[in-house]
Biopython code that builds the backbone (N, CA, C, O; Angstrom):
import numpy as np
from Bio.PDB.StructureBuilder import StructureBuilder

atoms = [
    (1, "UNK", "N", (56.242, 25.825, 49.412)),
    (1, "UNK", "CA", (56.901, 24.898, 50.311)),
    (1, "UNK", "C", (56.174, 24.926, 51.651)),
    (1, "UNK", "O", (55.890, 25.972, 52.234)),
    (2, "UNK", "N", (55.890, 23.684, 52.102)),
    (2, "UNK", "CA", (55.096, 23.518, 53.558)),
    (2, "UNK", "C", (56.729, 24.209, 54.473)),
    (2, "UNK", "O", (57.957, 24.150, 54.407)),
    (3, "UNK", "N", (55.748, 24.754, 55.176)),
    (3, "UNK", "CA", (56.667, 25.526, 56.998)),
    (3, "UNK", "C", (56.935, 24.231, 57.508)),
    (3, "UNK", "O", (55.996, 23.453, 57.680)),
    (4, "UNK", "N", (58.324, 23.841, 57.820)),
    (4, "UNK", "CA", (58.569, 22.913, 58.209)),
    (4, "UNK", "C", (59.506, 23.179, 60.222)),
    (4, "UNK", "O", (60.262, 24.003, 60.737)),
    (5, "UNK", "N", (59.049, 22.358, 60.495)),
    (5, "UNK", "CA", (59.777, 23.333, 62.027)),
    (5, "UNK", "C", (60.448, 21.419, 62.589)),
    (5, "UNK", "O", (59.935, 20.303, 62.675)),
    (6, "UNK", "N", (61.698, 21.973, 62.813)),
    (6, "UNK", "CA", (62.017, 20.545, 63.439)),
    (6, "UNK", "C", (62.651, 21.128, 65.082)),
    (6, "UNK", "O", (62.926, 22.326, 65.150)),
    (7, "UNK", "N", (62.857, 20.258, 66.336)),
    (7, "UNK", "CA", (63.090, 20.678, 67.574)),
    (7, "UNK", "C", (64.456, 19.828, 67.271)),
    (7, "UNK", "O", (64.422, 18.860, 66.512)),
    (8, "UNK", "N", (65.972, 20.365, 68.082)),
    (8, "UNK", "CA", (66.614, 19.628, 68.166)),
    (8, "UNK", "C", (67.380, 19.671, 69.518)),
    (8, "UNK", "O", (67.962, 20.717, 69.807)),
    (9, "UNK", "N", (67.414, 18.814, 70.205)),
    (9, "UNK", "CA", (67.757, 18.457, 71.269)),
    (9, "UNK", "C", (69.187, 17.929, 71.935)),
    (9, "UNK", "O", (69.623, 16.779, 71.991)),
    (10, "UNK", "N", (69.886, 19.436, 72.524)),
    (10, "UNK", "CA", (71.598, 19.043, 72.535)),
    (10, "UNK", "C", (72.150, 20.218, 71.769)),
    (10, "UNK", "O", (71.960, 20.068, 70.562)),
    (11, "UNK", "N", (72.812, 21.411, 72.093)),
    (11, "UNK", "CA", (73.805, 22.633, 71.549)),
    (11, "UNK", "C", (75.330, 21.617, 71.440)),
    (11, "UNK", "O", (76.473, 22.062, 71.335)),
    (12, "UNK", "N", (75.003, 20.460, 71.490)),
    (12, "UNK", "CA", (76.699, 20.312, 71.215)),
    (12, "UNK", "C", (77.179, 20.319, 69.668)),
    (12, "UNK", "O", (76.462, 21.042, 68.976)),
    (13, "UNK", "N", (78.158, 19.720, 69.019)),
    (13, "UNK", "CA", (78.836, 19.984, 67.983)),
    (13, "UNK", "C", (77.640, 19.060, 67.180)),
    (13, "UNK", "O", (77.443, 19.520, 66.056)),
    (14, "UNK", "N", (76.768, 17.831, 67.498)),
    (14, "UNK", "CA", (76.104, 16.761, 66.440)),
    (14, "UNK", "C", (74.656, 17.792, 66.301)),
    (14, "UNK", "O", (74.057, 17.901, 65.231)),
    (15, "UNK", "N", (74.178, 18.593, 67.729)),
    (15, "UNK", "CA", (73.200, 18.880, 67.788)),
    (15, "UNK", "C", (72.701, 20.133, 66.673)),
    (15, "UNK", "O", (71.623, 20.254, 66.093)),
    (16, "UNK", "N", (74.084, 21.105, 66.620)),
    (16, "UNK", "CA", (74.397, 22.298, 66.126)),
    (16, "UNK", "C", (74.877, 21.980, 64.832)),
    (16, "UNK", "O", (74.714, 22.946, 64.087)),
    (17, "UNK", "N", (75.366, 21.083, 64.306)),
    (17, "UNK", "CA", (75.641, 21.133, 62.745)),
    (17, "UNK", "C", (73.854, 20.121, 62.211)),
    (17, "UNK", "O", (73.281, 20.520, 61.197)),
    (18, "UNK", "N", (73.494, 19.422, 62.679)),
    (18, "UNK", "CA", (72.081, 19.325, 62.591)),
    (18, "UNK", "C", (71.024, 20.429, 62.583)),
    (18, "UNK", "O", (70.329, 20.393, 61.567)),
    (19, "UNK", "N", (70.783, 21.199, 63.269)),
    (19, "UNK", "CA", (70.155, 22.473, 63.464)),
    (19, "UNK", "C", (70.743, 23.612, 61.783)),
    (19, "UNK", "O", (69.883, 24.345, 61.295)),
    (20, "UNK", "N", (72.176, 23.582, 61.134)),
    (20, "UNK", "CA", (72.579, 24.750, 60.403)),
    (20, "UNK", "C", (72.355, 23.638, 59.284)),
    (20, "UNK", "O", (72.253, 24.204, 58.196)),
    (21, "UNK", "N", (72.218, 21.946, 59.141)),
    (21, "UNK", "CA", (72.166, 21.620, 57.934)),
    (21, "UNK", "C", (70.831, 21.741, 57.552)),
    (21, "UNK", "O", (70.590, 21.883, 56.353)),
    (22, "UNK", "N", (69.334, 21.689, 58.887)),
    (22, "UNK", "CA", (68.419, 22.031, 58.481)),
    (22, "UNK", "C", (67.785, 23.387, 57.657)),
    (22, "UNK", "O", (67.209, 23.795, 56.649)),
    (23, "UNK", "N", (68.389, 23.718, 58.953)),
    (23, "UNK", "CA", (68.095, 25.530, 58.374)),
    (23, "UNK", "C", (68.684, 26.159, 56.765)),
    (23, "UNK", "O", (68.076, 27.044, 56.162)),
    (24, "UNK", "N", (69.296, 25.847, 56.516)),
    (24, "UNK", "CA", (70.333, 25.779, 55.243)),
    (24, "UNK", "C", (69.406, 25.093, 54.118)),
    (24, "UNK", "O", (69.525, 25.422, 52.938)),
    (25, "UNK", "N", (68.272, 23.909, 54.634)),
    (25, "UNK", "CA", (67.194, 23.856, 53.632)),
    (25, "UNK", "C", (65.992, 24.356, 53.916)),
    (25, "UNK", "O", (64.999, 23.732, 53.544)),
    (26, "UNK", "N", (65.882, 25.364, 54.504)),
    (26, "UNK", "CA", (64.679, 25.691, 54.178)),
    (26, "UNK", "C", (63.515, 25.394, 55.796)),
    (26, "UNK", "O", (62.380, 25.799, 56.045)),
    (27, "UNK", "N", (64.487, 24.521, 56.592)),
    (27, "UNK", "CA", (63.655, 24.772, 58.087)),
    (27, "UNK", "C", (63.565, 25.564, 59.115)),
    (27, "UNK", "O", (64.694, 25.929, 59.445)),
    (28, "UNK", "N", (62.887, 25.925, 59.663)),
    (28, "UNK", "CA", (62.602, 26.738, 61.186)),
    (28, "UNK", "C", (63.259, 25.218, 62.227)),
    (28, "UNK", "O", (62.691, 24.132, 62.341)),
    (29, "UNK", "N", (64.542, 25.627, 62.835)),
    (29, "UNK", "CA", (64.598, 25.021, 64.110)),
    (29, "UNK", "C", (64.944, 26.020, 65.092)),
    (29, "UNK", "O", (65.269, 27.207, 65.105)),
    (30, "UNK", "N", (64.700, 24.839, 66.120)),
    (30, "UNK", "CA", (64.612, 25.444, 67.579)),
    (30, "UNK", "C", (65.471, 24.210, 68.057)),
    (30, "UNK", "O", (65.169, 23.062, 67.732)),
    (31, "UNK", "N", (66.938, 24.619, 69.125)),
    (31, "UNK", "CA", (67.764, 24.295, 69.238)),
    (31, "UNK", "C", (67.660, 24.105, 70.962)),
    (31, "UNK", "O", (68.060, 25.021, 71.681)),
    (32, "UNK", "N", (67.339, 23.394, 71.295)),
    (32, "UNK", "CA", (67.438, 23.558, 73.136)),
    (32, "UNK", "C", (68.484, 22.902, 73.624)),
    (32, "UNK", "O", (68.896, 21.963, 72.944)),
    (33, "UNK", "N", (69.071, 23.170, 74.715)),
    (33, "UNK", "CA", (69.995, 22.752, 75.618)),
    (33, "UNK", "C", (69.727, 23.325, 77.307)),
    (33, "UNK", "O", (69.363, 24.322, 77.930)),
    (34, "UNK", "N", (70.101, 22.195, 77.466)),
    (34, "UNK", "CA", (69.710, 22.471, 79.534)),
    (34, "UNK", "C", (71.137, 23.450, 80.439)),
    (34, "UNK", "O", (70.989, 24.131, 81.454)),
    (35, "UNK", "N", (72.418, 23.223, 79.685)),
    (35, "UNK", "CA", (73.390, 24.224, 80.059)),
    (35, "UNK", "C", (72.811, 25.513, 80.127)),
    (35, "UNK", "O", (71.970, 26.030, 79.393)),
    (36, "UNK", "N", (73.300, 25.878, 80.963)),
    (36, "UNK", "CA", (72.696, 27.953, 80.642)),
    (36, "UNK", "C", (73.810, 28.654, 80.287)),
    (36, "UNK", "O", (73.696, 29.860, 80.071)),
    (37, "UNK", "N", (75.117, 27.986, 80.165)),
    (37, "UNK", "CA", (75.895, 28.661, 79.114)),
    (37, "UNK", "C", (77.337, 27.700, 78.713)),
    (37, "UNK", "O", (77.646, 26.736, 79.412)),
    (38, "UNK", "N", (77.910, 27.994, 77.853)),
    (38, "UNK", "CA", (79.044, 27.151, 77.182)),
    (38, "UNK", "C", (80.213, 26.789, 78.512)),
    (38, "UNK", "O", (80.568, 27.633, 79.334)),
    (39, "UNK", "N", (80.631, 25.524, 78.489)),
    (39, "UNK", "CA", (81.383, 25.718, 79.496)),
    (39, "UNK", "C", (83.099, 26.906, 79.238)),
    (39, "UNK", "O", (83.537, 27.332, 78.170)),
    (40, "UNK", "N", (83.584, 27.087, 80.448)),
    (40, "UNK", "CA", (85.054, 27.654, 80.133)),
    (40, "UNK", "C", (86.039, 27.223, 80.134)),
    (40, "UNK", "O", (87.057, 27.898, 79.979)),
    (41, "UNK", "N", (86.023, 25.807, 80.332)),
    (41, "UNK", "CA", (87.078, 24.896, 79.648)),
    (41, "UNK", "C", (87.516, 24.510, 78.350)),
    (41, "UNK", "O", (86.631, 24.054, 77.626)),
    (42, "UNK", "N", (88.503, 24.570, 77.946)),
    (42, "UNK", "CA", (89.037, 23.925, 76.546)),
    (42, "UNK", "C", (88.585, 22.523, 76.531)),
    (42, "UNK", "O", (88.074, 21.775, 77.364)),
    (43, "UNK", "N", (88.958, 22.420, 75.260)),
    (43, "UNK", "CA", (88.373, 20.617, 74.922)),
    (43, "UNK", "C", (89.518, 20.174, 73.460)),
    (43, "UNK", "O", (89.868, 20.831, 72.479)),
    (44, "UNK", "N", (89.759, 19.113, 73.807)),
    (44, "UNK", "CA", (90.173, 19.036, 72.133)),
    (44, "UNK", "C", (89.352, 17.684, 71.281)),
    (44, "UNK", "O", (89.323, 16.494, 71.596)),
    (45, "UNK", "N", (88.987, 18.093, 70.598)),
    (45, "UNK", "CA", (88.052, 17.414, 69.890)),
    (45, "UNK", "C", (88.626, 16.553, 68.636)),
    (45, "UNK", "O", (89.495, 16.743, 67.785)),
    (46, "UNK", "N", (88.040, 15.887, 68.834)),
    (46, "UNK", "CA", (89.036, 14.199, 67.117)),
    (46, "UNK", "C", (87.485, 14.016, 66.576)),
    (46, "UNK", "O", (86.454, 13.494, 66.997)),
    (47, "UNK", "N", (87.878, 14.694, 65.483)),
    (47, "UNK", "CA", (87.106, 14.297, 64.303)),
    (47, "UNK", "C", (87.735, 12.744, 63.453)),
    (47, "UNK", "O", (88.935, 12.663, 63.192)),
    (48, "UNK", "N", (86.750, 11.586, 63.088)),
    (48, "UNK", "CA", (87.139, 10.419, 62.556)),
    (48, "UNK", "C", (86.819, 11.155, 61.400)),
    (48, "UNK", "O", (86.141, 12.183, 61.433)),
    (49, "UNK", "N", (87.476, 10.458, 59.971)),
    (49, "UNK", "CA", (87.041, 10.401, 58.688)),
    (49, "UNK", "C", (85.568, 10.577, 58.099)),
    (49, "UNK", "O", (85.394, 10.710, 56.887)),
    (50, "UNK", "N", (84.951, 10.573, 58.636)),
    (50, "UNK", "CA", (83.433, 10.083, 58.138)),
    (50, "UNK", "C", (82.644, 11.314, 59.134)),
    (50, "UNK", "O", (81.567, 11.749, 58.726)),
    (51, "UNK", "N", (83.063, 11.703, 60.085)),
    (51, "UNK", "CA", (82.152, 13.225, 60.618)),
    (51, "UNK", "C", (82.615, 14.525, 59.572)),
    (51, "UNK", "O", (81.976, 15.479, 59.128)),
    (52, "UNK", "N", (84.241, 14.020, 59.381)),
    (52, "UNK", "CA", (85.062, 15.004, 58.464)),
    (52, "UNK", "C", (84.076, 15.404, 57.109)),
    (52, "UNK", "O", (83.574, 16.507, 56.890)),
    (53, "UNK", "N", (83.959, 14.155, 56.265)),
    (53, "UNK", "CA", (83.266, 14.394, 55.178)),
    (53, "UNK", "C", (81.692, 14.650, 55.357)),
    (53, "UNK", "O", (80.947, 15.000, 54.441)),
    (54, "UNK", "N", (81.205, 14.356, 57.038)),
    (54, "UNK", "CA", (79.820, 14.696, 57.009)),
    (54, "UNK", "C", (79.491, 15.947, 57.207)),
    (54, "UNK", "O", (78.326, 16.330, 57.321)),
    (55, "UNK", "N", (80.757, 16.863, 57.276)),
    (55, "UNK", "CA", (80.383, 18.398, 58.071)),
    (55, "UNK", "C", (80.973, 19.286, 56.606)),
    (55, "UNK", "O", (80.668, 20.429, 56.265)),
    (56, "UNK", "N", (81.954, 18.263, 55.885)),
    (56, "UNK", "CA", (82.277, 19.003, 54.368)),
    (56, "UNK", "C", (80.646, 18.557, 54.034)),
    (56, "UNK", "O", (79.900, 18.958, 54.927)),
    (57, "UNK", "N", (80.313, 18.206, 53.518)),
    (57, "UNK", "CA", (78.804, 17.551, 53.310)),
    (57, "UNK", "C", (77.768, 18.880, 53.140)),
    (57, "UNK", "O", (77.042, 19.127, 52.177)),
    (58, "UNK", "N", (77.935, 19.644, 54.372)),
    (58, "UNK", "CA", (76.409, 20.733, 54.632)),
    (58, "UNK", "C", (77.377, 21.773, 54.730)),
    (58, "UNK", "O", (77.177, 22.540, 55.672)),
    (59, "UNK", "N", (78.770, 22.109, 53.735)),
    (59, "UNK", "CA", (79.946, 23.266, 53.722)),
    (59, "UNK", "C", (80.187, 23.778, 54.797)),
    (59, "UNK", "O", (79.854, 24.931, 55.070)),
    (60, "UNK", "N", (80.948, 22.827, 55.761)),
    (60, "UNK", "CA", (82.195, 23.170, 56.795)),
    (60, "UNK", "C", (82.922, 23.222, 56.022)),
    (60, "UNK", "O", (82.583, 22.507, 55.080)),
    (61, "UNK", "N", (84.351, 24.001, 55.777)),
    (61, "UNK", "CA", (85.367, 23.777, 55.543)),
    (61, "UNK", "C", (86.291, 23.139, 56.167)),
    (61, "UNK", "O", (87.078, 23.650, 56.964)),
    (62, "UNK", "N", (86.242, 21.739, 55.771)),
    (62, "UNK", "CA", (87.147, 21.289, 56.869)),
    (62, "UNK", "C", (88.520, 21.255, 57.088)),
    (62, "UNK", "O", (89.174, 20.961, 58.089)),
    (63, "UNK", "N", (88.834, 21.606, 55.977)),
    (63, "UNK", "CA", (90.136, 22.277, 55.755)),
    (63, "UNK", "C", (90.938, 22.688, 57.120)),
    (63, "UNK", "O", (92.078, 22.607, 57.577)),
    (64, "UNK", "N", (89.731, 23.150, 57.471)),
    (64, "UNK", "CA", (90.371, 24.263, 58.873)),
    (64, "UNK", "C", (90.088, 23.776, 60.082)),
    (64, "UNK", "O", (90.450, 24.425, 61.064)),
    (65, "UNK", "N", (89.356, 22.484, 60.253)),
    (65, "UNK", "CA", (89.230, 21.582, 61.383)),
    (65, "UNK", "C", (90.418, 20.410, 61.367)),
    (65, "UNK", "O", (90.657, 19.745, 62.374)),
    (66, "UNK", "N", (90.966, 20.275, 60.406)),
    (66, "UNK", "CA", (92.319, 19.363, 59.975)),
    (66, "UNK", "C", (93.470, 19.683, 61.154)),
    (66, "UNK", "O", (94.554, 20.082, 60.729)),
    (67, "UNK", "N", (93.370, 19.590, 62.088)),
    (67, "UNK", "CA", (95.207, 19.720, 62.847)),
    (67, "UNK", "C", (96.383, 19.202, 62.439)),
    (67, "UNK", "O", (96.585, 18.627, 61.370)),
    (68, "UNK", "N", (97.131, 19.404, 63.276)),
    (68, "UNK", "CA", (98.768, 18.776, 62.767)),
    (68, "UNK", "C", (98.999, 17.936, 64.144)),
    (68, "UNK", "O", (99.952, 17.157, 64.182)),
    (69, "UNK", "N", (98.195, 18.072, 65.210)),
    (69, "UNK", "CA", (98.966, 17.668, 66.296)),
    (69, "UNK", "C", (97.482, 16.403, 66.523)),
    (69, "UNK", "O", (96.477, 16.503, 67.228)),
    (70, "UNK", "N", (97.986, 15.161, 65.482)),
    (70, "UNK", "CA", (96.996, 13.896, 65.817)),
    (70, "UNK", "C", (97.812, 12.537, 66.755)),
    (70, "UNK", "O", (98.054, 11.509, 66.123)),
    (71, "UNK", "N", (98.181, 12.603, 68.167)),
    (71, "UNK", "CA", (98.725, 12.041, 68.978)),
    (71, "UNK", "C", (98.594, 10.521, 68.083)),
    (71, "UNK", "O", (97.720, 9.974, 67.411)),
    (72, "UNK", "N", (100.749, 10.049, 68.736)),
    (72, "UNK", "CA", (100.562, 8.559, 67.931)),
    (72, "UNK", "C", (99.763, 7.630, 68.657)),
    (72, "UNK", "O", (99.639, 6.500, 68.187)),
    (73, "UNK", "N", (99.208, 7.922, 69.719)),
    (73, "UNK", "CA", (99.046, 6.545, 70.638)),
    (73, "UNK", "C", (97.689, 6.679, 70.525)),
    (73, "UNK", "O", (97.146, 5.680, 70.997)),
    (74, "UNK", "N", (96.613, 7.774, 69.950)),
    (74, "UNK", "CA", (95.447, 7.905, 69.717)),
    (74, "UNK", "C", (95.637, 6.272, 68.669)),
    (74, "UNK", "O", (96.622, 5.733, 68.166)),
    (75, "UNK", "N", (93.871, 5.848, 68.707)),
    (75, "UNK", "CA", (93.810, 4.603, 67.696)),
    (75, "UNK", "C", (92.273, 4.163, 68.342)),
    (75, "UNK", "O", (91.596, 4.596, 69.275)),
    (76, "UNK", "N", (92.093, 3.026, 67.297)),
    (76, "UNK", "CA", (91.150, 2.464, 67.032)),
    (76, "UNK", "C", (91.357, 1.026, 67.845)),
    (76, "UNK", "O", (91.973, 0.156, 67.229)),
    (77, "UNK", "N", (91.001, 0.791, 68.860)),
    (77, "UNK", "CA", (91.774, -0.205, 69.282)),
    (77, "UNK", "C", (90.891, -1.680, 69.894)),
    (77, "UNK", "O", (89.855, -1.472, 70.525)),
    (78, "UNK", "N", (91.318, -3.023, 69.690)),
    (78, "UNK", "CA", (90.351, -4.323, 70.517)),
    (78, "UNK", "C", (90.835, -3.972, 71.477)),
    (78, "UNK", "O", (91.818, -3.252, 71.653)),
    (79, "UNK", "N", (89.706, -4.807, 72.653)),
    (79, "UNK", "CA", (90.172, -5.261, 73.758)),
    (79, "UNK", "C", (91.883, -5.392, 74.265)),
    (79, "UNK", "O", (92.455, -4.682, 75.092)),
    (80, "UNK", "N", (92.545, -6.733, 73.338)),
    (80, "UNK", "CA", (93.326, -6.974, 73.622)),
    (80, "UNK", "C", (94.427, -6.134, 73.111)),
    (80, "UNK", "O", (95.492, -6.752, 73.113)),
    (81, "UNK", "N", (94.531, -4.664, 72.581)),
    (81, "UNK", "CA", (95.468, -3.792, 72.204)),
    (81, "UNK", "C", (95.579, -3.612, 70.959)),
    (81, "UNK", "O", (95.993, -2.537, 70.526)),
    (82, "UNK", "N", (95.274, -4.501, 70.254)),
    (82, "UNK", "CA", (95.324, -4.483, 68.471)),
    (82, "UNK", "C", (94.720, -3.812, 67.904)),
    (82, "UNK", "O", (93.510, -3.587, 67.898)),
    (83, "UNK", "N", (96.066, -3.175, 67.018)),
    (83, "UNK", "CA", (94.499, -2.133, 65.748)),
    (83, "UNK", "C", (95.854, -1.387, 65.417)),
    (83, "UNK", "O", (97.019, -1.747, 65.580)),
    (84, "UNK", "N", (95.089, 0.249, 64.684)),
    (84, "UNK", "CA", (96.121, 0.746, 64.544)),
    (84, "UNK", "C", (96.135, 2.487, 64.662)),
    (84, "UNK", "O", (95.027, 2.963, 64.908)),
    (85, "UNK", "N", (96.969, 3.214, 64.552)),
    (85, "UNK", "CA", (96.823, 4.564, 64.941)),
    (85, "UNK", "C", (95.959, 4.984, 64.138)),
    (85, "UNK", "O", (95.662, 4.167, 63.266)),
    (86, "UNK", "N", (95.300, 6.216, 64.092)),
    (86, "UNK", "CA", (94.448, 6.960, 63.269)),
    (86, "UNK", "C", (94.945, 8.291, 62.779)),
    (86, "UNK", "O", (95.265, 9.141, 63.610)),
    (87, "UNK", "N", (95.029, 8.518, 61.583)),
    (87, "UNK", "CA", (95.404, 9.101, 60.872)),
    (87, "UNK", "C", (95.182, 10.083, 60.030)),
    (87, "UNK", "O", (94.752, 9.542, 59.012)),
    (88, "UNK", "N", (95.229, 11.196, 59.879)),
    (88, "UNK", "CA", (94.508, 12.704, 59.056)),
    (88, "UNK", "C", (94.244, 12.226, 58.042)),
    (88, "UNK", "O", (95.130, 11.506, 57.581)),
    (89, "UNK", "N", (93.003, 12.365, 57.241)),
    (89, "UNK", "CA", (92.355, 11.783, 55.680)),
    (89, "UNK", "C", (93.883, 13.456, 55.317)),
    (89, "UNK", "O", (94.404, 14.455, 55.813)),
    (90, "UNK", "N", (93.833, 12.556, 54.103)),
    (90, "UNK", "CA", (94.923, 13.575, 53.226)),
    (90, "UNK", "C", (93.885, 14.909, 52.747)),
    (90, "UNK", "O", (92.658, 14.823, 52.710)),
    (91, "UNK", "N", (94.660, 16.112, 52.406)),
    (91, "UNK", "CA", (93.587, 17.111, 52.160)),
    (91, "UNK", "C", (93.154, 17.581, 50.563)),
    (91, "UNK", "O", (92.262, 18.410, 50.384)),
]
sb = StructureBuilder()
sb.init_structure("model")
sb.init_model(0)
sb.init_chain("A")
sb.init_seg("    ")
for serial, (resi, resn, name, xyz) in enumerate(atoms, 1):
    if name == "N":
        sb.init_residue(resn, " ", resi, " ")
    sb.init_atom(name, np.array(xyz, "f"), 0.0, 1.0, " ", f" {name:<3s}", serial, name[0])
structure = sb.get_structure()
C-alpha cells in the first residue's frame, strides 16, 4: 500500500471525524487548528439525520449522541415561518 498522508484543516467535530475516518483506512493525518486549546464553554450541538448516519458510517455509536431533550421550536424553517419541527431518526 502507497504511504498516504492527508493534512486536515479545523479540530472541530467535521474536521476530527474526517481525520479518525482516514486514519481508520490506512492514512497518516495531520490535524491542525489555530486555537491553542479547546474552549471552556459548553455547547450543545444538533446533529440532522444525515451527519447521524454519516458518523454511524466510520462506527460512532450514535446511539449515544441521540438526546431526549430535542427543543419543539428547533426546525427547518422558510423565510416566511413554514416548515416543520425536527425530529430524533427513531433508534
Amino acid at each position: 500500500m502507497t504511504n498516504r498522508h492527508a493534512v486536515v484543516v479545523g479540530a472541530g467535530i467535521g474536521g476530527l471525524t474526517t481525520a479518525v475516518a482516514l486514519h481508520r483506512r490506512g492514512w497518516h493525518v495531520t490535524v491542525c487548528e489555530r486555537a491553542p486549546e479547546p474552549p471552556v464553554t459548553g455547547a450543545g450541538i444538533g446533529l440532522a439525520p444525515n451527519a447521524l448516519r454519516a458518523l454511524g458510517s466510520i462506527g460512532v455509536d450514535v446511539s449515544r449522541a441521540i438526546g431526549d431533550a430535542i427543543p419543539e421550536t428547533m426546525g427547518v424553517r422558510r423565510p416566511d415561518g413554514r416548515g416543520s419541527p425536527v425530529r430524533a431518526p427513531p433508534t
